[in-house]
Backbone of each chain as nested JSON, in Angstrom:
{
  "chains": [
    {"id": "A", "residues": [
      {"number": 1, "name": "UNK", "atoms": {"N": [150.638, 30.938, 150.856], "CA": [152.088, 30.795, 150.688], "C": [152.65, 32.005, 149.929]}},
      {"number": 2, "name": "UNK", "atoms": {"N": [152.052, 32.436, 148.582], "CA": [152.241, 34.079, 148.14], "C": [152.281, 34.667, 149.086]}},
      {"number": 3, "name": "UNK", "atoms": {"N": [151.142, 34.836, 149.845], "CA": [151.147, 36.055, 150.312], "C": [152.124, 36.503, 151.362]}},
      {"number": 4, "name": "UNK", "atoms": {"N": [152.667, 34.975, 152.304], "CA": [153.338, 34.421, 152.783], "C": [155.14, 35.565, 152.419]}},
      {"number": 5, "name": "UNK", "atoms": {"N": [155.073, 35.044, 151.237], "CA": [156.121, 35.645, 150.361], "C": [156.509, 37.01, 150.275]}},
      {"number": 6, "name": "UNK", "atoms": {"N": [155.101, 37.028, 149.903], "CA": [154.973, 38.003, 149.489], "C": [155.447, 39.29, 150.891]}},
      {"number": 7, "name": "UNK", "atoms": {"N": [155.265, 39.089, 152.025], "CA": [155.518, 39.98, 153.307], "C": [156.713, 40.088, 153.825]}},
      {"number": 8, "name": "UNK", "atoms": {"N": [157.461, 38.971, 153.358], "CA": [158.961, 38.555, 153.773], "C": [159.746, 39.037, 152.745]}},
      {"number": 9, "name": "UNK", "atoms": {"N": [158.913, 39.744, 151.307], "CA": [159.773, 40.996, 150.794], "C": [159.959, 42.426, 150.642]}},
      {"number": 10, "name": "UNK", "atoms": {"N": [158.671, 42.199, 151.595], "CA": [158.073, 43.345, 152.121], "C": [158.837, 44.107, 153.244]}},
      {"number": 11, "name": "UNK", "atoms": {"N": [158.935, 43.404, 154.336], "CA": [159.712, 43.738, 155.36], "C": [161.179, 44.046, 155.776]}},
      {"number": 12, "name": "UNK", "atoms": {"N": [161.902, 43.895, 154.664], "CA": [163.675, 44.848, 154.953], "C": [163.204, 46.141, 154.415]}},
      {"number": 13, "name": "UNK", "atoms": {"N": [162.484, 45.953, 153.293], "CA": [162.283, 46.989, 152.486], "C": [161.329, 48.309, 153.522]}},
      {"number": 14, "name": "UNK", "atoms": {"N": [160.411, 47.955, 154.527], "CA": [159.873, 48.512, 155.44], "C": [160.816, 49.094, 156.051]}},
      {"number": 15, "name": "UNK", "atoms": {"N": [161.39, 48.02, 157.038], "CA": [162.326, 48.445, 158.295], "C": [163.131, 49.428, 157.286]}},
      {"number": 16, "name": "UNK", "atoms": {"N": [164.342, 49.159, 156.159], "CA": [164.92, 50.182, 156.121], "C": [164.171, 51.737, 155.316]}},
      {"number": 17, "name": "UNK", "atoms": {"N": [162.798, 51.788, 155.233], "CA": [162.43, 52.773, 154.739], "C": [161.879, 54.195, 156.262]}},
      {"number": 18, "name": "UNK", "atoms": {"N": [161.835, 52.723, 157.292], "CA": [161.095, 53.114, 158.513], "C": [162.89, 53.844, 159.015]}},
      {"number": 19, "name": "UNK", "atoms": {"N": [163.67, 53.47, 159.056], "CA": [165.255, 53.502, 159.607], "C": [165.976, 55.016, 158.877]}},
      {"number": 20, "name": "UNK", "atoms": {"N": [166.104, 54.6, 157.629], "CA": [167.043, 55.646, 157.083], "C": [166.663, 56.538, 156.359]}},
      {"number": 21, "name": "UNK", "atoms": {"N": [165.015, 56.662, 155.391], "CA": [164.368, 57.532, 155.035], "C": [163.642, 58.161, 155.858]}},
      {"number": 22, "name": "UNK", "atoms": {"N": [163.027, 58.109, 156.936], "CA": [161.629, 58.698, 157.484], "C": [162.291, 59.774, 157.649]}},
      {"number": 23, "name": "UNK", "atoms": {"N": [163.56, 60.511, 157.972], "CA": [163.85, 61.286, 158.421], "C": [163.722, 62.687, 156.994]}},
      {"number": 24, "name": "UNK", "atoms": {"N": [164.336, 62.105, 156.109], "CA": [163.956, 62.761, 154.537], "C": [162.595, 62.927, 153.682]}},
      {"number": 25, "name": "UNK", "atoms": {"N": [161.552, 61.499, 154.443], "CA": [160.173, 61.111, 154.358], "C": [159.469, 62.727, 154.762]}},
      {"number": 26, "name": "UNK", "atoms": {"N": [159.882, 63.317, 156.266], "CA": [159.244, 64.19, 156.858], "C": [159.886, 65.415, 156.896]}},
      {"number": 27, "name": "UNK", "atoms": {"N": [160.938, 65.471, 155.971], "CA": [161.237, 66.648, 155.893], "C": [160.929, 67.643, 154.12]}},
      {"number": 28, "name": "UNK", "atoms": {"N": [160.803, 66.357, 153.37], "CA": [159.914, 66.722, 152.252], "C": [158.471, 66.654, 152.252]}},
      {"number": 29, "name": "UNK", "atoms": {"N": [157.837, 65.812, 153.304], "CA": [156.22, 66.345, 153.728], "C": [156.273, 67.904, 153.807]}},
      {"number": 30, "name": "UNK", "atoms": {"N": [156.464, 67.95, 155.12], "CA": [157.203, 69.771, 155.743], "C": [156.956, 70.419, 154.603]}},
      {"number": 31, "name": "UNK", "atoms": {"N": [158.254, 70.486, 153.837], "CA": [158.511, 71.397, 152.293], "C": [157.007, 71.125, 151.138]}},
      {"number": 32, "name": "UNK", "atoms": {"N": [156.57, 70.447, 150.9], "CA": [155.242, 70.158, 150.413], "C": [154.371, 70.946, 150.99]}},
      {"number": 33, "name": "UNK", "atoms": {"N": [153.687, 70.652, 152.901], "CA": [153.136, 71.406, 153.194], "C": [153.025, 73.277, 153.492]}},
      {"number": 34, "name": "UNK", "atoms": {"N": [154.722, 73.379, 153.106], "CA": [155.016, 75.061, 153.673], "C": [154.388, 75.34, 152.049]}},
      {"number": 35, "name": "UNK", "atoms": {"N": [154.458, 74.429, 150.504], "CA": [154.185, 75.068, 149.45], "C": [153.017, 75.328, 149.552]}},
      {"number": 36, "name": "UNK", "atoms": {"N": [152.432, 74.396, 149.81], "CA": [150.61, 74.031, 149.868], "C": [150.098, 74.775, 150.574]}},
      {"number": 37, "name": "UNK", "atoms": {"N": [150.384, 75.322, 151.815], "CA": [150.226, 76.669, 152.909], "C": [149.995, 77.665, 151.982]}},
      {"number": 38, "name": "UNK", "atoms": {"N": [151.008, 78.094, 151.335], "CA": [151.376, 79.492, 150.682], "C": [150.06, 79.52, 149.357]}},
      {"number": 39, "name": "UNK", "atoms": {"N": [149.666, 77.981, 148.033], "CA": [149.126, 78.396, 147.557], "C": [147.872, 78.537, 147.693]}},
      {"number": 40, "name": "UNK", "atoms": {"N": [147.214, 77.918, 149.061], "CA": [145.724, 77.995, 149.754], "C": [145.824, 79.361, 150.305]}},
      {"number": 41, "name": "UNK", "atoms": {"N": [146.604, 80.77, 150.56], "CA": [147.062, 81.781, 151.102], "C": [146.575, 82.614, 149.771]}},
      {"number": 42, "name": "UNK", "atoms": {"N": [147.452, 82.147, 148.576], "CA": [147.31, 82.898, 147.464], "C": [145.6, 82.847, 146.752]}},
      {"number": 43, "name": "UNK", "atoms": {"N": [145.35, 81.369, 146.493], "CA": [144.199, 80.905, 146.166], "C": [142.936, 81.883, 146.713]}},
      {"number": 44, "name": "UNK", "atoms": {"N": [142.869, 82.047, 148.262], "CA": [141.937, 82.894, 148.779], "C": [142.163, 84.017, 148.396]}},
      {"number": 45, "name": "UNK", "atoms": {"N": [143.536, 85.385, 148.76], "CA": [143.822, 86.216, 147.85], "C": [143.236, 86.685, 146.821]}},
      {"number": 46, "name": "UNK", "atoms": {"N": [143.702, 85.468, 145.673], "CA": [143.101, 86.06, 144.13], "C": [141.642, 85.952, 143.932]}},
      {"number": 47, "name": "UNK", "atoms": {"N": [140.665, 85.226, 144.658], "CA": [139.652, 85.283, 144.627], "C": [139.305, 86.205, 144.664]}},
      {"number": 48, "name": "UNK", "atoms": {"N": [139.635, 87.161, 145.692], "CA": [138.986, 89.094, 145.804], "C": [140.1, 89.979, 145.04]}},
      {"number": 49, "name": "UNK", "atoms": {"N": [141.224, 89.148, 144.484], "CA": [142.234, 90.113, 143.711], "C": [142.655, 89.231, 142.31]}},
      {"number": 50, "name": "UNK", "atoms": {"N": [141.101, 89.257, 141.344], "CA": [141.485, 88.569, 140.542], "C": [142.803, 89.036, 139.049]}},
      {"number": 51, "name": "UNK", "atoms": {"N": [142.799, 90.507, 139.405], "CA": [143.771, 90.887, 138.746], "C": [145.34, 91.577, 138.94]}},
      {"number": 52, "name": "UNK", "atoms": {"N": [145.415, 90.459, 140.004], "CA": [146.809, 90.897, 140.608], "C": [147.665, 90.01, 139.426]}},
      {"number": 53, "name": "UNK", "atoms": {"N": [147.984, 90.415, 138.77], "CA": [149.313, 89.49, 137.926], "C": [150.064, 89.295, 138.581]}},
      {"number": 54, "name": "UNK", "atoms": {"N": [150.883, 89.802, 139.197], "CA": [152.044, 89.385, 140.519], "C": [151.619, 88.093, 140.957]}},
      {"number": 55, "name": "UNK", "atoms": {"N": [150.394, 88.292, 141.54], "CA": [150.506, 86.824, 142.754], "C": [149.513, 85.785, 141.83]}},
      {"number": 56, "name": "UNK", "atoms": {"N": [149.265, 86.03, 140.447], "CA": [148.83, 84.56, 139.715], "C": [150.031, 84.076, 139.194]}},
      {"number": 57, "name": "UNK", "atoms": {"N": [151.347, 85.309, 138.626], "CA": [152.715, 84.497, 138.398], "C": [153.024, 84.241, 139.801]}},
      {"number": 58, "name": "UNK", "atoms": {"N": [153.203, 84.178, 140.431], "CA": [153.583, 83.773, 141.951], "C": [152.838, 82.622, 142.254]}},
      {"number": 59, "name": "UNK", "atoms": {"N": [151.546, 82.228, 141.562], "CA": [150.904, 81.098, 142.24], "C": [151.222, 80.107, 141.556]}},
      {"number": 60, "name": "UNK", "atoms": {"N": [151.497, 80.339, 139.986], "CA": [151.63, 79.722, 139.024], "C": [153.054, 78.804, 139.153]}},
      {"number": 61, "name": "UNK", "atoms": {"N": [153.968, 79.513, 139.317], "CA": [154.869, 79.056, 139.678], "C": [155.475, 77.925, 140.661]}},
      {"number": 62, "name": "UNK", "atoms": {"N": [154.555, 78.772, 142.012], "CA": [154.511, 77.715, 143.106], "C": [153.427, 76.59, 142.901]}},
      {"number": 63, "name": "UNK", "atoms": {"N": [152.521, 76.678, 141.925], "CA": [151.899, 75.414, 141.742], "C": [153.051, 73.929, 141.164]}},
      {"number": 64, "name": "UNK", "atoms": {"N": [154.332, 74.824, 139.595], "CA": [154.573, 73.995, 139.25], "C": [156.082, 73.482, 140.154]}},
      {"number": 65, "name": "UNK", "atoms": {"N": [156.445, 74.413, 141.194], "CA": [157.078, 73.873, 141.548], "C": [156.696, 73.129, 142.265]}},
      {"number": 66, "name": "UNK", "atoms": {"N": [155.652, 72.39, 143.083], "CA": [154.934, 72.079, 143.815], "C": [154.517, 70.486, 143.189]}},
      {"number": 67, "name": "UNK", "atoms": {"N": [154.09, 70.563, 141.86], "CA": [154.483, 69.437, 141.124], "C": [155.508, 68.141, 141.045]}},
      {"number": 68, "name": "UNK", "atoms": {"N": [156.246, 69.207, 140.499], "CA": [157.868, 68.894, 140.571], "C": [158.359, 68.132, 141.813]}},
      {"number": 69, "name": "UNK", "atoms": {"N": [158.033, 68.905, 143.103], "CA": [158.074, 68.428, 144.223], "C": [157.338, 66.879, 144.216]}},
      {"number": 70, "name": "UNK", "atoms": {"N": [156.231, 66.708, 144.387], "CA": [155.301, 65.761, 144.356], "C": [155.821, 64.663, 143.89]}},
      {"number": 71, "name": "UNK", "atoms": {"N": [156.043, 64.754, 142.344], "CA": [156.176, 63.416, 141.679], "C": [157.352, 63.156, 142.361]}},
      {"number": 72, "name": "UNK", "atoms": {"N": [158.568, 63.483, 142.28], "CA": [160.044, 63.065, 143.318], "C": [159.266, 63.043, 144.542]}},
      {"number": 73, "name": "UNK", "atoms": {"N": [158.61, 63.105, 145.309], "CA": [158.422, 62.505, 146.445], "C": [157.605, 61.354, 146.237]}},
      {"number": 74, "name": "UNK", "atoms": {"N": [156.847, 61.603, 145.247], "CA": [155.716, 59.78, 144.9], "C": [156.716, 58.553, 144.396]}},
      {"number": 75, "name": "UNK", "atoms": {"N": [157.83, 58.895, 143.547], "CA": [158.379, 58.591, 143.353], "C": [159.431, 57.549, 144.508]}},
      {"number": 76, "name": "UNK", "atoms": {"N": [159.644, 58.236, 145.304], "CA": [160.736, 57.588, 146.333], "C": [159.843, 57.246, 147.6]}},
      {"number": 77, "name": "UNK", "atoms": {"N": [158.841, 57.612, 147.753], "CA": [157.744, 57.097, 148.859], "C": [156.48, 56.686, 148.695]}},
      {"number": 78, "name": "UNK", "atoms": {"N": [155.895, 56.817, 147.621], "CA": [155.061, 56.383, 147.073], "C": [153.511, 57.452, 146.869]}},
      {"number": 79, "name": "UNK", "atoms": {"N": [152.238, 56.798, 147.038], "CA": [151.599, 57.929, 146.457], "C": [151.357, 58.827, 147.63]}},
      {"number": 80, "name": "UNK", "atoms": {"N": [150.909, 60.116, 146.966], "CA": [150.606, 60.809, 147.821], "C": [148.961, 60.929, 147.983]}},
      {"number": 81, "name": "UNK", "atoms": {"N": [148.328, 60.84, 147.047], "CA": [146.79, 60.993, 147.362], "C": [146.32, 59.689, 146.681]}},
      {"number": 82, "name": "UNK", "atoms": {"N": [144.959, 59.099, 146.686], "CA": [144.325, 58.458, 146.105], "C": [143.184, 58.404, 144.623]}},
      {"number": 83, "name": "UNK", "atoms": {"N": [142.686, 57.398, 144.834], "CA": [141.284, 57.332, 143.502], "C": [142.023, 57.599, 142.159]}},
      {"number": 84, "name": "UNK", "atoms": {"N": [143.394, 57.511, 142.355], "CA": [143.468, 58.036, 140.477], "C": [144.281, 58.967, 140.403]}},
      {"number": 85, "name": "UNK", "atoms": {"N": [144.193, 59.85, 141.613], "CA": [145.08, 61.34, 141.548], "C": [147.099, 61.046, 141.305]}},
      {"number": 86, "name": "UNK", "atoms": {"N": [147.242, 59.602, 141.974], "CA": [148.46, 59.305, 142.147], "C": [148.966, 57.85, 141.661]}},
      {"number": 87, "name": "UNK", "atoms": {"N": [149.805, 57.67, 140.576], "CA": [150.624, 56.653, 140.349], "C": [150.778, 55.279, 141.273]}},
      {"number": 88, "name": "UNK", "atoms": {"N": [151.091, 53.762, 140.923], "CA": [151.502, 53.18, 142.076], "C": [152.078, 52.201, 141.127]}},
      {"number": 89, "name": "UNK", "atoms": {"N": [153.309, 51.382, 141.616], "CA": [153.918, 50.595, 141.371], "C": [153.706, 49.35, 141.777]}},
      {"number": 90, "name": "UNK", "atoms": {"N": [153.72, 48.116, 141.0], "CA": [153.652, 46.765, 141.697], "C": [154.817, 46.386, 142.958]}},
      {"number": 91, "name": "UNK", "atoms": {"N": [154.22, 45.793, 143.735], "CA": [153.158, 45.71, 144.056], "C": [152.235, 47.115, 144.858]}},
      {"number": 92, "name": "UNK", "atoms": {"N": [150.876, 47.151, 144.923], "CA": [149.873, 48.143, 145.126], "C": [150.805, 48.65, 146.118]}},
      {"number": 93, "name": "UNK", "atoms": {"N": [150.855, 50.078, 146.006], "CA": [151.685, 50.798, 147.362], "C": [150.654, 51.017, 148.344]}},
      {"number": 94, "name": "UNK", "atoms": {"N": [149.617, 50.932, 148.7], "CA": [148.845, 51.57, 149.41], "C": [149.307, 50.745, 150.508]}},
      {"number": 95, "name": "UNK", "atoms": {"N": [149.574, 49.611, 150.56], "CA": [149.543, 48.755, 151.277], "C": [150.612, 48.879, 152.3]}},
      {"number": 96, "name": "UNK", "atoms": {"N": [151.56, 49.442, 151.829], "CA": [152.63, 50.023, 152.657], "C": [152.651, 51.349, 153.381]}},
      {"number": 97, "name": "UNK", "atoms": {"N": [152.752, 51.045, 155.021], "CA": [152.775, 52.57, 155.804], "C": [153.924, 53.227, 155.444]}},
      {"number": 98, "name": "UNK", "atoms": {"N": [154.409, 54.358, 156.156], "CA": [153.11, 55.206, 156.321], "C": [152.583, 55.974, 155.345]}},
      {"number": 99, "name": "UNK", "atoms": {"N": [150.98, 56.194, 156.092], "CA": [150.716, 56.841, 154.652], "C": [150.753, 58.33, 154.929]}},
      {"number": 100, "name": "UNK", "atoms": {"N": [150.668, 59.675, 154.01], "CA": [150.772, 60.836, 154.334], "C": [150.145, 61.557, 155.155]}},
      {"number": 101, "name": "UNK", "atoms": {"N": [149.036, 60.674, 155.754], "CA": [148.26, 61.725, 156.775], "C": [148.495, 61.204, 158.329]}},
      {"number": 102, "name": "UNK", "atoms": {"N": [149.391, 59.876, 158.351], "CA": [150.441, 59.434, 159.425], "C": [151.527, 60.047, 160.578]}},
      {"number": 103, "name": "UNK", "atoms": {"N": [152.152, 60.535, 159.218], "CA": [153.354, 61.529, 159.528], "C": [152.998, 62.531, 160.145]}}
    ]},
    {"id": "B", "residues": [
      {"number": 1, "name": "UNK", "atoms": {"N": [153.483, 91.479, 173.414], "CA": [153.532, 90.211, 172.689], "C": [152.702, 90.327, 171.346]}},
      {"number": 2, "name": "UNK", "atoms": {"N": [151.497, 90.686, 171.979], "CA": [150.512, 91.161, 170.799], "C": [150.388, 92.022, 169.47]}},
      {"number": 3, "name": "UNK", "atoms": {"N": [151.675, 92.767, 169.917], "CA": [151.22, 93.866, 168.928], "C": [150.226, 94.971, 168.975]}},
      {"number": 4, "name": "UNK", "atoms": {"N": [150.008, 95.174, 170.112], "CA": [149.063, 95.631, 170.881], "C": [147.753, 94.88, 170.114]}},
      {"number": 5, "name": "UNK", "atoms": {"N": [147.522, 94.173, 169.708], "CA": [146.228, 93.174, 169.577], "C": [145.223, 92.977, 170.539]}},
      {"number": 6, "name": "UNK", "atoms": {"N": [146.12, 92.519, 171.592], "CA": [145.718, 92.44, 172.762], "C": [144.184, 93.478, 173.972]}},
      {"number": 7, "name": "UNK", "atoms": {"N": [143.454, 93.526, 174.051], "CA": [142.553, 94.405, 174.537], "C": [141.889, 93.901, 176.112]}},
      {"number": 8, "name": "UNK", "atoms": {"N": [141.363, 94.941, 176.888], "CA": [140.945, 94.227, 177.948], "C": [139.521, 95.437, 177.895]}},
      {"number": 9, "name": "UNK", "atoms": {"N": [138.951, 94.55, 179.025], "CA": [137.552, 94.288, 179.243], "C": [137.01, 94.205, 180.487]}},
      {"number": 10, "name": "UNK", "atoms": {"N": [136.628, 95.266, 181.301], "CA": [136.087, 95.537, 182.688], "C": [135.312, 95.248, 182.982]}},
      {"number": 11, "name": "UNK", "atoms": {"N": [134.391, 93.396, 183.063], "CA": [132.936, 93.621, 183.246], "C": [132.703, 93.843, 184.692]}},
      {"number": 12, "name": "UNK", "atoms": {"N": [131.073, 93.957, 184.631], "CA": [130.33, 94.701, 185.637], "C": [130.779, 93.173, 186.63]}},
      {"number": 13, "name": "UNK", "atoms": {"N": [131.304, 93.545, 188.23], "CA": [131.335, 92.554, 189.27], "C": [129.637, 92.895, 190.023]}},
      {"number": 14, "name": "UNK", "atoms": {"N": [128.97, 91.361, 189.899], "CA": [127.608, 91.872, 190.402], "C": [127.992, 91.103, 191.94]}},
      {"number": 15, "name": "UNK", "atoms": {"N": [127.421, 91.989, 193.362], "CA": [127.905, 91.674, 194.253], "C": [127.457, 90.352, 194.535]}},
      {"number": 16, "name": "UNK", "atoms": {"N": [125.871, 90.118, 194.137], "CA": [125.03, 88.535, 194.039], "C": [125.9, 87.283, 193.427]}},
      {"number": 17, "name": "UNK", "atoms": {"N": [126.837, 87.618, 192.405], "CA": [127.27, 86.369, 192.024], "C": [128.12, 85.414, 192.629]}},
      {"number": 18, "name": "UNK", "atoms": {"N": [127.213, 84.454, 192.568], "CA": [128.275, 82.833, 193.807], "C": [129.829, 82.812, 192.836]}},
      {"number": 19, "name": "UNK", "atoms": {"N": [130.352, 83.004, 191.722], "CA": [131.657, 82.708, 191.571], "C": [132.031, 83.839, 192.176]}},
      {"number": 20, "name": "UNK", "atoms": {"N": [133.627, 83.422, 192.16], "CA": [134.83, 84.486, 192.698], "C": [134.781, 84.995, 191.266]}},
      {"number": 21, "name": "UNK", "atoms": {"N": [134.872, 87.099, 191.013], "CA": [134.545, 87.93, 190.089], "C": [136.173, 87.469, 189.356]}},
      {"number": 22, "name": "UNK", "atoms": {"N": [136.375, 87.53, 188.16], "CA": [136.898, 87.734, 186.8], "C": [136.759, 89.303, 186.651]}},
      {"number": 23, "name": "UNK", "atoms": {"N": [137.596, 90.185, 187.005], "CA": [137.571, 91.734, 186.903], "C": [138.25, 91.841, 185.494]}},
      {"number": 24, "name": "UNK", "atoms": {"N": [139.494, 91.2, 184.782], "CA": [139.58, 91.814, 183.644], "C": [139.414, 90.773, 182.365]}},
      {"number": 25, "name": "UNK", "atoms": {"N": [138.468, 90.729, 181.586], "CA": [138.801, 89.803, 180.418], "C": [139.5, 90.292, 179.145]}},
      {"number": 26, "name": "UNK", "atoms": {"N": [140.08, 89.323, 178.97], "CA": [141.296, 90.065, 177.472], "C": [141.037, 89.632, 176.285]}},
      {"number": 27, "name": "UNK", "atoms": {"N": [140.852, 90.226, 174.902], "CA": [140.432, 89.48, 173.763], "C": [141.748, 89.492, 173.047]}},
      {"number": 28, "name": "UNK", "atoms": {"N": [141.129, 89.14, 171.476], "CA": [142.61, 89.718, 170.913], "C": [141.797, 90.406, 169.753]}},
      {"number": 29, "name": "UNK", "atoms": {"N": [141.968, 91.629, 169.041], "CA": [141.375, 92.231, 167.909], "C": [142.335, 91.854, 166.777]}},
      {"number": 30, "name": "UNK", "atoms": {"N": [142.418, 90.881, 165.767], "CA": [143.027, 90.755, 165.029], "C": [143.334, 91.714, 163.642]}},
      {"number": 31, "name": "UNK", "atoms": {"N": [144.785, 91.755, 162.871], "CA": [144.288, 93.309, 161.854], "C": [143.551, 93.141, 160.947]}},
      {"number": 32, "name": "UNK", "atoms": {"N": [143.162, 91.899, 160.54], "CA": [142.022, 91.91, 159.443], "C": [140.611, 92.518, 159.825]}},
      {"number": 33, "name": "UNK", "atoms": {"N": [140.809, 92.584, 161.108], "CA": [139.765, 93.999, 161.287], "C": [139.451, 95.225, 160.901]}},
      {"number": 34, "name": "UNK", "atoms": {"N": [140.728, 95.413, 160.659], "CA": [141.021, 96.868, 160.225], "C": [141.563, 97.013, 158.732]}},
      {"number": 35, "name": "UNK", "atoms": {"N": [141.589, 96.062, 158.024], "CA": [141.737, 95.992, 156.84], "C": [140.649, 95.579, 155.908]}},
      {"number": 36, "name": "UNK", "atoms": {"N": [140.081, 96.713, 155.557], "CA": [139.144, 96.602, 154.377], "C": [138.669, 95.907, 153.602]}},
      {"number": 37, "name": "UNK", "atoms": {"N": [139.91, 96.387, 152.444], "CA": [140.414, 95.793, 151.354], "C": [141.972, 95.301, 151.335]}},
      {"number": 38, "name": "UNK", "atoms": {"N": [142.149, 94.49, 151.293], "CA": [143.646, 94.133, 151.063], "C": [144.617, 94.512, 149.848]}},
      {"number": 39, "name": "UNK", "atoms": {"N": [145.267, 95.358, 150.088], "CA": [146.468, 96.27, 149.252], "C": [147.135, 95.395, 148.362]}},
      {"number": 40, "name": "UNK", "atoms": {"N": [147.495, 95.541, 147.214], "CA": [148.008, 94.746, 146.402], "C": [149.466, 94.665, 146.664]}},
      {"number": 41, "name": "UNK", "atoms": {"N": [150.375, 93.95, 146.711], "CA": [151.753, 93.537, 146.727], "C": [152.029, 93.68, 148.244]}},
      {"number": 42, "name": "UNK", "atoms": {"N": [151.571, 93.333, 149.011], "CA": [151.934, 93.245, 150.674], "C": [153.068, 92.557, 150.558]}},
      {"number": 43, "name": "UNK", "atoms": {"N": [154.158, 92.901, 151.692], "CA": [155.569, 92.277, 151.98], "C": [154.926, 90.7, 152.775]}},
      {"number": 44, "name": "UNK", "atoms": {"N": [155.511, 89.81, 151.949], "CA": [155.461, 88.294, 151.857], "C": [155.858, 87.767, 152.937]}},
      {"number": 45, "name": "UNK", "atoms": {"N": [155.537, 86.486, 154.099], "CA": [156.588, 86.104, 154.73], "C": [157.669, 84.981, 153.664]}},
      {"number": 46, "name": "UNK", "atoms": {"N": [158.479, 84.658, 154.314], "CA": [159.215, 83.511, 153.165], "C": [158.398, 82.903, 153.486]}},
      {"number": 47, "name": "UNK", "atoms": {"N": [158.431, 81.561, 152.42], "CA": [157.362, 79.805, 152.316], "C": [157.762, 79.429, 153.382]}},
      {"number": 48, "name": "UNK", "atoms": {"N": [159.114, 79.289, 153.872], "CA": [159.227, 78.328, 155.236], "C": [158.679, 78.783, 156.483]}},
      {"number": 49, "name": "UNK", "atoms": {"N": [158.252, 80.192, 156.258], "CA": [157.897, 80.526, 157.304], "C": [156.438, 80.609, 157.976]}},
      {"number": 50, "name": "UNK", "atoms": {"N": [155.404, 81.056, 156.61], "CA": [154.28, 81.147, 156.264], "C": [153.123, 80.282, 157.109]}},
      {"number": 51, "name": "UNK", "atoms": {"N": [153.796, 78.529, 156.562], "CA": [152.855, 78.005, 157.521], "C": [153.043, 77.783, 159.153]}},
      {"number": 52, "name": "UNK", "atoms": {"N": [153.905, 78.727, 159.667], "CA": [154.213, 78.57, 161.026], "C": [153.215, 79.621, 161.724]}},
      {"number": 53, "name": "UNK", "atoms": {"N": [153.453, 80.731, 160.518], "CA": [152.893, 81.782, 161.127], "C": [151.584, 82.194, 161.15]}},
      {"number": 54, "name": "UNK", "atoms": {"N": [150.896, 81.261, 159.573], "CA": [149.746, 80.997, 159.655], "C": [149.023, 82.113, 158.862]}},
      {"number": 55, "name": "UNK", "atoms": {"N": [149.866, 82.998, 158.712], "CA": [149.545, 83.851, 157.676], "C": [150.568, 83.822, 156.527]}},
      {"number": 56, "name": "UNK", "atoms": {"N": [150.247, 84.4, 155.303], "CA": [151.31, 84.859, 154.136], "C": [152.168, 86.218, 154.254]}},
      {"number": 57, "name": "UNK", "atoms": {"N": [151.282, 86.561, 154.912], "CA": [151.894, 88.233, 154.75], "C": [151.396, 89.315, 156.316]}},
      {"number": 58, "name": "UNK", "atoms": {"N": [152.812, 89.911, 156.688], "CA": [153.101, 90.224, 157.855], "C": [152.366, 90.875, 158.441]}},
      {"number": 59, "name": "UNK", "atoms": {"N": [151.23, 91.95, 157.579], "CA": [150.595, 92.891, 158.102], "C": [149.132, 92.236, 158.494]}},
      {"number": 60, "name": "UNK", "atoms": {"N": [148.579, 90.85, 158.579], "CA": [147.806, 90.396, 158.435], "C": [148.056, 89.251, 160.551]}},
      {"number": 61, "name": "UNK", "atoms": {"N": [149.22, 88.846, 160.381], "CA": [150.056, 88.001, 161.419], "C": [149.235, 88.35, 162.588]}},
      {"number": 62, "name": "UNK", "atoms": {"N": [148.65, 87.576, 163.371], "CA": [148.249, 87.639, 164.902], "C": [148.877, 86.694, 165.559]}},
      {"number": 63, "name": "UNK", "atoms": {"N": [150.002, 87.187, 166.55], "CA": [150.272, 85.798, 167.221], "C": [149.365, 85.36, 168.546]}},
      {"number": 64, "name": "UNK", "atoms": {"N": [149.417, 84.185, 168.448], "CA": [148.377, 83.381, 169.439], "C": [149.576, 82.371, 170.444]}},
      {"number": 65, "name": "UNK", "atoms": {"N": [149.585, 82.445, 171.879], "CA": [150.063, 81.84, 172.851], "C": [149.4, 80.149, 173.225]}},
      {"number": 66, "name": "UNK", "atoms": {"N": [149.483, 79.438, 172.907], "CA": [148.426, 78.403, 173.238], "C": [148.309, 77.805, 174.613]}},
      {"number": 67, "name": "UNK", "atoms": {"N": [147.609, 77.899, 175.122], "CA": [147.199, 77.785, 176.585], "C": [147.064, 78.901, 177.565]}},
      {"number": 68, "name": "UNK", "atoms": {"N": [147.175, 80.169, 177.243], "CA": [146.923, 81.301, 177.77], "C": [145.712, 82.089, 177.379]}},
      {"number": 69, "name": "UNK", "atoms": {"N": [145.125, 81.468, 176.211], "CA": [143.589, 81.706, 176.139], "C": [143.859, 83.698, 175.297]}},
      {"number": 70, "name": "UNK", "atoms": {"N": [145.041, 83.693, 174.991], "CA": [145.413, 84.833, 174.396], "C": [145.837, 84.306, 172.229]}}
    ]}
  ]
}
């Protein structure tokens, strides 16, 4: 009977996340992945250019903006990775699609 | 398209072989071939663009056609 309940408060909250966010859902994935592109780009880089100061302030940066990014997106969609790496609110978000490797 | 990347390849047509001959094959030589060492401060693409292009930085860029085997 919870659980019962529990799905029938589940479901406006779905449909309108499926309706009027997905579109903002996948356009801040996008912006996440163009950051994440750039610092796996840099990351390899500084490995053979460990003393480029330029592109460790350049990575540095885009790491924390990249952050920044993250939590406002965990925040309004929930987590982004697992085991610990990411926050979740009652009830367990996992449980709710989609999840980031969906999109 | 290539950037002149693009290269071709004359193999030998042996008159014995049962297929119909393939006279030119085309590769692509990408420039990290020709780049050594990588130069410090290379011109950047922007972030939005980067992961389209698949590289960070322009002098590095090979474009690839998908389904043309180029």
């Amino acid at each position: 009977m919870d659980e019962y309940q529990l799905q029938e408060d589940r479901s406006p909250s779905y449909a309108q996340h499926a309706a009027a966010d997905f579109e903002t859902y996948v356009k801040e994935l996008e912006q996440l992945q163009k950051i994440d592109f750039v610092l796996v780009e840099l990351t390899l880089y500084l490995d053979t250019h460990p003393t480029d100061m330029q592109a460790i302030q350049q990575y540095n940066q885009l790491a924390q903006k990249r952050r920044v990014m993250a939590e406002a997106f965990e925040l309004k969609f929930g987590p982004l990775m697992s085991f610990g790496h990411s926050f979740s609110r009652y009830p367990w978000q996992w449980v709710q699609t989609p999840w980031p490797w969906q999109v | 398209m290539n950037n002149g990347q693009l290269r071709e390849w004359y193999p030998f047509i042996s008159p014995c072989d049962p297929c119909p001959p393939i006279r030119v094959k085309t590769y692509v030589v990408p420039p990290n071939q020709y780049i050594v060492y990588q130069p410090m401060g290379l011109q950047q693409f922007p972030i939005d663009e980067a992961l389209f292009r698949g590289t960070l930085w322009p002098a590095l860029f090979s474009p690839y056609q998908p389904g043309t085997g180029n």
